[in-house]
C-alpha positions as CSV (number, residue, x, y, z in Angstrom):
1,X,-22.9,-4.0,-32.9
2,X,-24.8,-3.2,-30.2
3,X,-24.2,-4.8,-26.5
4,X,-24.0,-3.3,-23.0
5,X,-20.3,-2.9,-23.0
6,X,-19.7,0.7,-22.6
7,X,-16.7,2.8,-22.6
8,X,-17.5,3.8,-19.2
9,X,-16.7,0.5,-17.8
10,X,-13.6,0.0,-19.0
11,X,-12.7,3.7,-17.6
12,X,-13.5,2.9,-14.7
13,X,-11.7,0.3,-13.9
14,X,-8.5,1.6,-15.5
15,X,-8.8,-0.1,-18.7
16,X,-9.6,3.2,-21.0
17,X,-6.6,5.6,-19.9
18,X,-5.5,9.1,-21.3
19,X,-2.8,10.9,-22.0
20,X,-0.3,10.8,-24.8
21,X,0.7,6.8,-25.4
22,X,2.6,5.4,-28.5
23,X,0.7,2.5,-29.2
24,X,2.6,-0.8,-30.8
25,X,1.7,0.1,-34.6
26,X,4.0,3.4,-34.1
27,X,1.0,5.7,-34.0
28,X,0.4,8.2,-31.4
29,X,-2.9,8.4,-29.5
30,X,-3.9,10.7,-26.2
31,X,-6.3,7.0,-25.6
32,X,-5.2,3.6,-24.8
33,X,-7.3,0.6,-24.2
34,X,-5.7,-1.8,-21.8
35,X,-7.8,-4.4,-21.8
36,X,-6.1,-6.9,-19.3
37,X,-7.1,-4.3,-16.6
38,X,-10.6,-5.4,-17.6
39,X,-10.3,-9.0,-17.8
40,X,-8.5,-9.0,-14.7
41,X,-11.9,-9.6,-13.3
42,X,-13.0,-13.0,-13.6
43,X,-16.6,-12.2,-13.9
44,X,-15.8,-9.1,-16.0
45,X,-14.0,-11.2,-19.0
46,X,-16.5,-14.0,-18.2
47,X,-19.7,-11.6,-19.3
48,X,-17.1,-10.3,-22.4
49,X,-16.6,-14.0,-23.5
50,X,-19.7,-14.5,-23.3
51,X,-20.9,-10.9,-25.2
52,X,-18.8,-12.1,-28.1
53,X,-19.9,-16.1,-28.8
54,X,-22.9,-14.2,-28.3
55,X,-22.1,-12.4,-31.9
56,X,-20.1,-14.6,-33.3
57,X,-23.4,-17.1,-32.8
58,X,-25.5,-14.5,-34.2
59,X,-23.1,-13.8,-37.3
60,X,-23.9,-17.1,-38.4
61,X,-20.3,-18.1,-38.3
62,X,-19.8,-21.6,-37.1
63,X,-16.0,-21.7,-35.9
64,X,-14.9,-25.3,-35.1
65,X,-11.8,-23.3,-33.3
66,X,-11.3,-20.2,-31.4
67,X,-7.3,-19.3,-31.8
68,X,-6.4,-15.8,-29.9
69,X,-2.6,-13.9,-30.4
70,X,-0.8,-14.0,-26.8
71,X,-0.8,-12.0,-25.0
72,X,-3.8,-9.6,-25.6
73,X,-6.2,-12.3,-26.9
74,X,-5.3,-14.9,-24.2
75,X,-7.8,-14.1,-21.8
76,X,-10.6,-13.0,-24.1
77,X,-10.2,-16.2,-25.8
78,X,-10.3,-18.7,-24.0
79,X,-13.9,-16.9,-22.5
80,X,-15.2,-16.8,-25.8
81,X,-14.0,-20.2,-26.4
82,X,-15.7,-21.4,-23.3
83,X,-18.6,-20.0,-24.2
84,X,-18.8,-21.9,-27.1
85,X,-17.4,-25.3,-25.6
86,X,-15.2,-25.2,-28.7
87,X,-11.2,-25.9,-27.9
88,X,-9.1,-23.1,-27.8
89,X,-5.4,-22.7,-29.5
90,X,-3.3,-19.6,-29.4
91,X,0.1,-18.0,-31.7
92,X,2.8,-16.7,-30.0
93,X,5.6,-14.4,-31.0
94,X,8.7,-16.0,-31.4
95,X,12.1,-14.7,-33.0
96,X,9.9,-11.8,-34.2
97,X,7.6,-14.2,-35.8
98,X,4.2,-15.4,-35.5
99,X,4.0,-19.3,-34.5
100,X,1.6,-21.6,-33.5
101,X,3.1,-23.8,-31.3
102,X,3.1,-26.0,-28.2
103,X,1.7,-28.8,-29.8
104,X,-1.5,-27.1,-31.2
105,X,-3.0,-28.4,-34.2
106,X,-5.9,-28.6,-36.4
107,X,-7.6,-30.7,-39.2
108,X,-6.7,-28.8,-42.6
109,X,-9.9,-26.8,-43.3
110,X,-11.3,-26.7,-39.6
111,X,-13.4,-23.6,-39.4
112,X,-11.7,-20.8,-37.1
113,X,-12.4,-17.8,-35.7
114,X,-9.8,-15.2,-34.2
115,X,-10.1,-13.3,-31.4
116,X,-8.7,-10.3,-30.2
117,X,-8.7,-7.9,-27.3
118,X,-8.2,-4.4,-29.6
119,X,-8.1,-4.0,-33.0
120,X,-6.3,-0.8,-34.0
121,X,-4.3,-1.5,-37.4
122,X,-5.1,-5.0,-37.7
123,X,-1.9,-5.9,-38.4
124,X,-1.5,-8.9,-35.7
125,X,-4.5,-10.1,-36.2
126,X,-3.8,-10.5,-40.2
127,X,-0.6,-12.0,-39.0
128,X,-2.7,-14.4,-37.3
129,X,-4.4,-15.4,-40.3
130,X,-1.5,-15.8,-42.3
131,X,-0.1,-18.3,-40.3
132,X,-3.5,-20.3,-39.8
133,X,-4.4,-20.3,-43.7
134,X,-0.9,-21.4,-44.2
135,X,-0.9,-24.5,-42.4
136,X,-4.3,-25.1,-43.6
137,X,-7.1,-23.3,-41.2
138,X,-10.3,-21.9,-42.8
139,X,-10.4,-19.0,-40.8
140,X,-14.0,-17.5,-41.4
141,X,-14.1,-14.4,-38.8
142,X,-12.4,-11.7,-36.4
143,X,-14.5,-11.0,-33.1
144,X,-12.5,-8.6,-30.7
145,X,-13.5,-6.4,-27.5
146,X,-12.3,-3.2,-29.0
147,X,-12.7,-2.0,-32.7
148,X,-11.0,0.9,-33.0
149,X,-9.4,0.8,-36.7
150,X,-12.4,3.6,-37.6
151,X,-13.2,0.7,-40.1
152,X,-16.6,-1.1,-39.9
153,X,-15.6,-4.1,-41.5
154,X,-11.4,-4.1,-40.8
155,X,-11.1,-7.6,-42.2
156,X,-13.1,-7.2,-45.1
157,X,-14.5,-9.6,-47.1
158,X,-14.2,-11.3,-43.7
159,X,-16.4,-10.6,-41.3
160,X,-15.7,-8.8,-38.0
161,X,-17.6,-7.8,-34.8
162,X,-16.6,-6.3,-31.8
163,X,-18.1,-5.4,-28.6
164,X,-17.5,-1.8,-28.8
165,X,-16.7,0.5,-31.3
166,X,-14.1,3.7,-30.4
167,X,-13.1,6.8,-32.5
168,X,-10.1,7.6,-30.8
169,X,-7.6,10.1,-33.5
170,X,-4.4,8.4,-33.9
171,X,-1.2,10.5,-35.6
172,X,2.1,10.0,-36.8
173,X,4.8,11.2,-34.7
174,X,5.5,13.6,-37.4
175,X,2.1,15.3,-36.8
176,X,1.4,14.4,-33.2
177,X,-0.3,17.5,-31.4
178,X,0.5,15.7,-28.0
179,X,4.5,15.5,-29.1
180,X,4.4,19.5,-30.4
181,X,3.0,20.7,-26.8
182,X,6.0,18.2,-25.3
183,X,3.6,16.3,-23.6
184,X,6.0,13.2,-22.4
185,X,4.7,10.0,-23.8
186,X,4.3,6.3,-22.5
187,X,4.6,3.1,-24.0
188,X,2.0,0.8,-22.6
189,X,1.8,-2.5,-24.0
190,X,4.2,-5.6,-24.3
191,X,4.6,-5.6,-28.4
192,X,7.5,-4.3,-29.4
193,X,7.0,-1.1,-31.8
194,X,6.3,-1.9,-35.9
């Protein structure tokens, strides 16, 4: 998808950073998108809320629900949410597990759409899913800031957009260039390793 999010942005204001970072999945990357940095900005995640009901609108998805995984989705979200006027909901981790919780509901059926701040493996996000379709969601899309799974379509059959696209290599620890020169890494991020 096309929009006028650019990679340059979200260097600039610290949210593209480089080095040698193990990301949550257990890859290794010399990028890391910290996306909080930003939406720190109110008018910043404001314009990105708005960028992506902007393409789910045009996707011809018709969510009745935007739910988001704390604590990366949180923020982007609720923008998107608002920018639909639809009501927002959100999972949390909890003993290791994702829940929804805090009194959230929905109507078995109720069209949703997840949203994300980066998409990398996916793995969250189809956590996500699993525990909307299980009590009953039709969850009909992923829309995220950051695609950087090097999949068009990462939740195929589904359909996914994202603001920005990002071919950043990833590697095992095993075969990690970064880890052979002993380049010290970082973990950013508040998931806990896979």
């Amino acid at each position: 998808m096309s929009s006028d999010l650019k990679i340059a942005e979200l260097t600039a204001c610290g949210a593209h950073q480089q080095g040698h970072f193990l990301l949550s999945s257990g890859l290794h990357s010399a990028d890391y998108l910290q996306c909080a940095l930003y939406l720190a900005q109110p008018r910043r995640a404001a314009r990105a809320g708005g960028l992506l009901a902007a393409a789910v609108s045009n996707a011809g998805l018709d969510p009745e629900i935007i739910v988001a995984p704390a604590m990366g989705g949180l923020i982007i979200g609720h923008e998107t949410a608002r920018s639909l006027d639809l009501p927002f909901l959100f999972t949390e981790r909890a003993e290791g597990a994702m829940v929804l919780r805090r009194g959230f509901g929905f109507a078995p059926g109720q069209r949703v759409v997840v949203v994300e701040d980066v998409v990398t493996t996916g793995r969250s996000t189809r956590e996500v899913i699993a525990v909307l379709e299980d009590l009953g969601a039709a969850v009909i899309g992923v829309a995220s800031i950051i695609n950087r799974s090097g999949r068009v379509e990462p939740f195929a059959p589904m359909p996914s957009r994202a603001l920005l696209s990002v071919d950043f290599p990833t590697w095992s620890a095993e075969t990690c260039p970064l880890c052979r020169e002993g380049v010290p890494i970082a973990k950013p991020g508040s998931r806990p390793i896979a």
